[in-house]
KEZAKOL-752913 format. One line per 3 residues: their letters; for each residue x, y, z of N, C-alpha, C. Coordinates in Angstrom, 3 decimals. Each point is the difference from the previous one (the first is absolute). Layout:
<atoms>
A	X/Y/Z/X/Y/Z/X/Y/Z ~ ...
</atoms>
This chain:
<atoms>
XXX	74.908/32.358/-86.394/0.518/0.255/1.324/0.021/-1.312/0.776 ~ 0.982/-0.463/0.695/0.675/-1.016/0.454/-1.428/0.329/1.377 ~ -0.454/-1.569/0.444/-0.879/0.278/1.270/0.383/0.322/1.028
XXX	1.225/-0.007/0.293/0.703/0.263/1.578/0.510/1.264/-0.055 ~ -0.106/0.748/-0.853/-0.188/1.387/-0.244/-1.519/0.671/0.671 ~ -0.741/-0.912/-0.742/-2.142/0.433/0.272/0.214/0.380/1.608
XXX	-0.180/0.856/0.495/-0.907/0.385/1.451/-1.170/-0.956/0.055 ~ -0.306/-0.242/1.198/-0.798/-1.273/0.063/-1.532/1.086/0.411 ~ -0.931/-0.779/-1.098/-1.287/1.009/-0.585/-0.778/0.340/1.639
XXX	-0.187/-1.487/1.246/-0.446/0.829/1.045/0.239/0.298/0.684 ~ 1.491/0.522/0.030/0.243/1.178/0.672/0.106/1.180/-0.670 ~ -0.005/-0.016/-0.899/0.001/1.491/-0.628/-1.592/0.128/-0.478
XXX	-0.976/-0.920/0.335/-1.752/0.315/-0.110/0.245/0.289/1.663 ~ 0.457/-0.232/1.097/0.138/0.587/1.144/-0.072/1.189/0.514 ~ 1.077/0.134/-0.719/0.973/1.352/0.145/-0.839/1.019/-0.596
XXX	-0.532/-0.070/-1.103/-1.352/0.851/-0.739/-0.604/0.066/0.057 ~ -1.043/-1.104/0.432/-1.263/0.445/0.964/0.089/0.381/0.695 ~ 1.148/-0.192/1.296/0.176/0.891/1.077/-0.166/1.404/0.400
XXX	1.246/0.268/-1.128/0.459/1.272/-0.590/-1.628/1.144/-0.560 ~ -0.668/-0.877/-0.955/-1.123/0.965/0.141/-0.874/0.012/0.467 ~ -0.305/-1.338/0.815/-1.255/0.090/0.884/-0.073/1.116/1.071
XXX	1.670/0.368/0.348/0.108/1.237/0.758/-0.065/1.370/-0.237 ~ 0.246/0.137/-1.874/0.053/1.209/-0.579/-1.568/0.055/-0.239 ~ -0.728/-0.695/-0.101/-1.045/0.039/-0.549/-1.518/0.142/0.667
XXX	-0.724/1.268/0.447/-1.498/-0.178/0.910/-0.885/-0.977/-0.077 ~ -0.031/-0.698/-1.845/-0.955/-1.064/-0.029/-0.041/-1.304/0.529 ~ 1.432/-0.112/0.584/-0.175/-1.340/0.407/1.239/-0.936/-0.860
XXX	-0.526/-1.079/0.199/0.735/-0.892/-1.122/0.123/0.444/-1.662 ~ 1.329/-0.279/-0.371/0.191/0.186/-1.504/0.601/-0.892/-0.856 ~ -0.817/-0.374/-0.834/0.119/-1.360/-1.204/1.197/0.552/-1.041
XXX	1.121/-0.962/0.076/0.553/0.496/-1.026/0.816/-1.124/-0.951 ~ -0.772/0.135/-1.037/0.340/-0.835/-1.085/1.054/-0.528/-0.291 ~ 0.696/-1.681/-0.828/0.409/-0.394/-0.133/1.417/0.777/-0.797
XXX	-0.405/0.718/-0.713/0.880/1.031/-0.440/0.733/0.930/0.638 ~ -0.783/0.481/0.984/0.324/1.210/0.888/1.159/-0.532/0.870 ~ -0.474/-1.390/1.009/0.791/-0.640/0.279/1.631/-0.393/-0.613
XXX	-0.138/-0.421/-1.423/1.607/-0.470/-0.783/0.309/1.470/0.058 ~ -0.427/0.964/0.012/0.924/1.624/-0.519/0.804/0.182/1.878 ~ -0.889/0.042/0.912/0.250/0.033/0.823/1.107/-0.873/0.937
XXX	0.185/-1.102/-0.644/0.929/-0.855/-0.085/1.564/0.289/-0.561 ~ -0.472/-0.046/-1.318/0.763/0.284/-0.517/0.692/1.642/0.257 ~ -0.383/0.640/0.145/0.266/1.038/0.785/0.552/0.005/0.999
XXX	-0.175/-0.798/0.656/1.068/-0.204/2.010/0.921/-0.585/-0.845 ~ -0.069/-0.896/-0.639/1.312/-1.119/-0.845/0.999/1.089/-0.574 ~ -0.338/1.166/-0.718/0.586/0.373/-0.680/0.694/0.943/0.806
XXX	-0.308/0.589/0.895/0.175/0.618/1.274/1.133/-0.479/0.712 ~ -0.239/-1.043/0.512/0.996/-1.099/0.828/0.979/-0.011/-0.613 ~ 0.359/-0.359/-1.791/0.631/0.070/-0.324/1.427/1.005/-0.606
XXX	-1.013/1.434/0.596/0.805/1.265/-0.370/0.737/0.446/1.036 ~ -0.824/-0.605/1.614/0.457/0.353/0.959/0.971/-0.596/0.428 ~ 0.061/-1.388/-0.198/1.419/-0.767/0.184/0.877/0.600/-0.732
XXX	-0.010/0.143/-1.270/1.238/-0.101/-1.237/0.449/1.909/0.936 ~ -0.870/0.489/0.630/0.759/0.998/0.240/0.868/0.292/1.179 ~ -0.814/-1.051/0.786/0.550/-0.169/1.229/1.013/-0.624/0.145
XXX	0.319/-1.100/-0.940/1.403/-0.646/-0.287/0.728/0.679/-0.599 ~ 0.136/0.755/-0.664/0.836/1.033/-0.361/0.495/0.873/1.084 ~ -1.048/0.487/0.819/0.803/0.741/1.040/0.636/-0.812/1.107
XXX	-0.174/-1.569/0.206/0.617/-1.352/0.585/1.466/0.373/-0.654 ~ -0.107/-0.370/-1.272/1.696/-0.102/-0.729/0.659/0.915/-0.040 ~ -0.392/1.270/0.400/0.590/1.250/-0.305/0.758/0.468/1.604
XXX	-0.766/-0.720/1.176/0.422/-0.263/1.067/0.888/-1.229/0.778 ~ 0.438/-0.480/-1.503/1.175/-1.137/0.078/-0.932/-1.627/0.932 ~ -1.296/0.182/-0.505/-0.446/-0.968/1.045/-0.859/-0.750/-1.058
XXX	-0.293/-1.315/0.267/-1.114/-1.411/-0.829/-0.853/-0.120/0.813 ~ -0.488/0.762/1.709/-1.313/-0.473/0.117/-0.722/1.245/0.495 ~ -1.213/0.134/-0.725/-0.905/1.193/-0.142/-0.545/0.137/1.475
XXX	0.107/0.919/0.648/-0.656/0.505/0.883/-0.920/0.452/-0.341 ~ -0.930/-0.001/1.567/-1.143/1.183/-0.103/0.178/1.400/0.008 ~ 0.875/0.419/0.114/1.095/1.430/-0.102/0.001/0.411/-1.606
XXX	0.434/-1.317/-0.765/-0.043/0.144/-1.928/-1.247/0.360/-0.164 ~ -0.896/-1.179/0.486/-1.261/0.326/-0.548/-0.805/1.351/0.326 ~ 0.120/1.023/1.085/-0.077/1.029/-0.001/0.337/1.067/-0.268
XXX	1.661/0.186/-0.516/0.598/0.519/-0.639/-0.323/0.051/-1.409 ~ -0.412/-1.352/-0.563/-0.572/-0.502/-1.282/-0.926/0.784/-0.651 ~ -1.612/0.515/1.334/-1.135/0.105/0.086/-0.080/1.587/-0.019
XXX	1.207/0.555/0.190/0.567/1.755/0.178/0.056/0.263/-1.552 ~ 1.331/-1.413/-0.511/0.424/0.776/-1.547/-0.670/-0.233/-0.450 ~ -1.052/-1.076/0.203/-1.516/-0.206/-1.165/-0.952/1.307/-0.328
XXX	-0.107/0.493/1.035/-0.693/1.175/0.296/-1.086/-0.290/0.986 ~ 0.152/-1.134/0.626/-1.355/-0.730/0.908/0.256/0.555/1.022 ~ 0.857/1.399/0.917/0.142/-0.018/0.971/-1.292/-0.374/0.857
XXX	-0.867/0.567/-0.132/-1.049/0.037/0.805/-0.329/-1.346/0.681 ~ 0.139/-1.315/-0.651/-0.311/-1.247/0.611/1.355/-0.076/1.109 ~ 1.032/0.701/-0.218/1.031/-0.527/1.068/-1.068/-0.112/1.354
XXX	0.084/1.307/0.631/-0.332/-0.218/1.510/-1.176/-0.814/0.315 ~ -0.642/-0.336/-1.017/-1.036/-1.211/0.375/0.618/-1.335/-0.035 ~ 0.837/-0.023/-0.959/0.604/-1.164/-0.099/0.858/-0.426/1.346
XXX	0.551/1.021/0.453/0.978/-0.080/0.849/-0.921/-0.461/1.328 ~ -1.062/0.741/0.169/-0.744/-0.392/1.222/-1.157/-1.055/0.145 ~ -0.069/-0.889/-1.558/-0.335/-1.226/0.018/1.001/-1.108/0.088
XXX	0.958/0.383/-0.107/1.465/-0.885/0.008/-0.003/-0.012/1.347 ~ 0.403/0.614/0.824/0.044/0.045/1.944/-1.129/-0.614/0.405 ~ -1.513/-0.044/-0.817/-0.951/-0.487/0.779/-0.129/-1.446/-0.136
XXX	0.797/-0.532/-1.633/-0.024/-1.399/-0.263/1.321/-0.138/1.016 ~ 0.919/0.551/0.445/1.206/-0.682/0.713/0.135/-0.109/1.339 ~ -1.464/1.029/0.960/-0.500/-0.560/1.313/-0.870/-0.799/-0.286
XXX	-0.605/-0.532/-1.158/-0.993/-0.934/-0.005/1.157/-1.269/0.172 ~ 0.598/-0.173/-0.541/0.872/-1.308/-0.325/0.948/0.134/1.449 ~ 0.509/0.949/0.081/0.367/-0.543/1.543/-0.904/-0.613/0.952
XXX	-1.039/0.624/-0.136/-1.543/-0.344/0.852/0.135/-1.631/-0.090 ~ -0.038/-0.203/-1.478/-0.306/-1.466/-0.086/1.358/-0.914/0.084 ~ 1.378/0.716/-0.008/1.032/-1.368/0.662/-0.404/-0.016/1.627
XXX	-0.227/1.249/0.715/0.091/-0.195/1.297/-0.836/-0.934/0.301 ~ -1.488/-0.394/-0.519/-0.936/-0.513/0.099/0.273/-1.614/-0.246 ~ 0.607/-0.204/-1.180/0.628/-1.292/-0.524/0.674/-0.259/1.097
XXX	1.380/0.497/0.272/0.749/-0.152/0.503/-0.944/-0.603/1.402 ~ -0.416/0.999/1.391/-0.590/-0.335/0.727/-1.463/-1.688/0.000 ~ -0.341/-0.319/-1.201/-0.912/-0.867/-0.482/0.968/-1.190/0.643
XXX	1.445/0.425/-0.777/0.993/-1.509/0.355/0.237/-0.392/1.008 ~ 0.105/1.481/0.827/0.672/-0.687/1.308/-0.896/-0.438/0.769 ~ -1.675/0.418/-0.125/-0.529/-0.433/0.549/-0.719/-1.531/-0.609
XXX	0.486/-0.293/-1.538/0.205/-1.417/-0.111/0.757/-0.993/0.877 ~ 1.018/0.492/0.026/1.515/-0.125/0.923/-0.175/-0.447/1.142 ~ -1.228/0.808/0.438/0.384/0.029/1.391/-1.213/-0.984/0.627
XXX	-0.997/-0.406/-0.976/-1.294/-0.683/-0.147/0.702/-1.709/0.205 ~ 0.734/-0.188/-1.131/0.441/-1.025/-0.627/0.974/-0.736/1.557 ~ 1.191/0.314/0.210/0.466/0.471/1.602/-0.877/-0.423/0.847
XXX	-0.876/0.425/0.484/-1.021/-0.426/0.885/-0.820/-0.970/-0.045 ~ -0.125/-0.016/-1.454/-0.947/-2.054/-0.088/0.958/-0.644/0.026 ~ 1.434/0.074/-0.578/1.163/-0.865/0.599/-0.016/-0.147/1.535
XXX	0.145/0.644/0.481/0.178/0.162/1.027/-0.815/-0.565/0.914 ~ -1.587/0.146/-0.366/-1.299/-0.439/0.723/0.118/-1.823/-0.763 ~ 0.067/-0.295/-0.511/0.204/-1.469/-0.925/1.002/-0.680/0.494
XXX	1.314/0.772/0.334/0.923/-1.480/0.739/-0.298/0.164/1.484 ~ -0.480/0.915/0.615/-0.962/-0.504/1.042/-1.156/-0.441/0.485 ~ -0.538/0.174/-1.237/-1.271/-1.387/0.329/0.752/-1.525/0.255
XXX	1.159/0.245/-1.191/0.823/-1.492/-0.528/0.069/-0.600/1.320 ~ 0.544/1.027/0.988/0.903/-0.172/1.749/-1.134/-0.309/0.573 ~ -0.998/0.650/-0.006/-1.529/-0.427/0.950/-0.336/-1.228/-0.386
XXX	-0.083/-0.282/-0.981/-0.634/-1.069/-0.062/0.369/-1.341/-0.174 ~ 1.639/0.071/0.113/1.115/-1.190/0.670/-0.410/0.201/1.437 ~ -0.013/1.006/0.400/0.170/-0.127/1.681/-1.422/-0.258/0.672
XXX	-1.117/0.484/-1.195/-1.199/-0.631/0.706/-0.871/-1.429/-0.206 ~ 0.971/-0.527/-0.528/0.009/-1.724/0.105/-0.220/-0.751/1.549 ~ -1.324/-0.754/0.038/0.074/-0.327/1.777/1.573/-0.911/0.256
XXX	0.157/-0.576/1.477/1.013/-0.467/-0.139/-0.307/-1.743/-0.558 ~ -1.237/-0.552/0.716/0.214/-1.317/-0.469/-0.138/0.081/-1.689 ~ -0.723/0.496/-0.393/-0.060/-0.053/-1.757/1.709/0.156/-0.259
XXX	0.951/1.419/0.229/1.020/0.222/-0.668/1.144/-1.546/0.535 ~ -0.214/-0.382/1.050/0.434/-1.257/0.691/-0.198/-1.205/-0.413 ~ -1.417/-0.207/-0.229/-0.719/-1.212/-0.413/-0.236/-0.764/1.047
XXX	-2.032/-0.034/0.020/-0.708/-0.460/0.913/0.479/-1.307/0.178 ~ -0.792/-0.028/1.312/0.603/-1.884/0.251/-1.249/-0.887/-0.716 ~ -1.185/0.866/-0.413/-1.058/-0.646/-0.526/-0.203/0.330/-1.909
XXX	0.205/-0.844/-0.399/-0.150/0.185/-1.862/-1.345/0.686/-0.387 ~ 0.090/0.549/-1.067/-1.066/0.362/-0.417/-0.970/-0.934/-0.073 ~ -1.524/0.563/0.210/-0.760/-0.714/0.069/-0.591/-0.677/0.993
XXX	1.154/-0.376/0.815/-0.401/-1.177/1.665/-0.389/1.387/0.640 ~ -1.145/-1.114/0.235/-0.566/0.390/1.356/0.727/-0.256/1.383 ~ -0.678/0.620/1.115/0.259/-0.044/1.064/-0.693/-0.833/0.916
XX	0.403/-1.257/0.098/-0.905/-1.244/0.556/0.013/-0.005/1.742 ~ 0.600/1.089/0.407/-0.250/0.082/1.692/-1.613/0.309/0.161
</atoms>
């Protein structure tokens, strides 16, 4: 098996400890190096039944890019109905999450924007202050050189 095929081992030791630390009263559950590749290999093999079916119902709808519509439709003819409406209402919760986070991005910039703007802004007026707060004999040039004293 080609590696970019492999499910990557910690997230799917994630996903399984998770999974039974919640099914389970004792607590934490150890599960072997083996248990792990079946379990793997198992979502892999999975993934792979669910696409090939879901693209089928893509091509059969005159279309090349799979919706989340295929993949639930997919999850009906598999016989998985039951994961639809979970699926469906973890899908809406990842897609106010991600709006959550452009609005957030988005707002980060402008208030980069608007940061950046204002030290401009505060910086070529120091530039102006501090031409204009030059005394006059210095910006003129004293009648006495550096150094001399004042012999009155």
């Amino acid at each position: 098996m080609a590696e970019a095929e492999e499910l990557p081992r910690s997230i799917v030791r994630r996903v399984v400890k998770d999974k039974l630390s919640r099914c389970s009263e004792e607590g934490e559950i150890s599960v072997s190096k083996d248990g792990l590749l079946a379990f793997s290999e198992s979502g892999r093999i999975f993934i792979h039944y669910l696409s090939a079916t879901a693209n089928d119902i893509c091509k059969e709808s005159k279309r090349q890019i799979v919706s989340a519509e295929d993949v639930f439709k997919a999850l009906e003819e598999t016989e998985f109905s039951e994961f639809v409406r979970p699926l469906k209402a973890s899908l809406e919760e990842f897609r106010k999450k991600n709006v959550e986070k452009k609005a957030a991005v988005s707002r980060g910039k402008e208030d980069e924007q608007r940061k950046k703007r204002k030290l401009e802004t505060e910086s070529s007026d120091k530039g102006e202050a501090s031409i204009n707060d030059e005394t006059p004999d210095r910006a003129e040039g004293s009648d006495k050189g550096e150094g001399e004293e004042d012999d009155e």
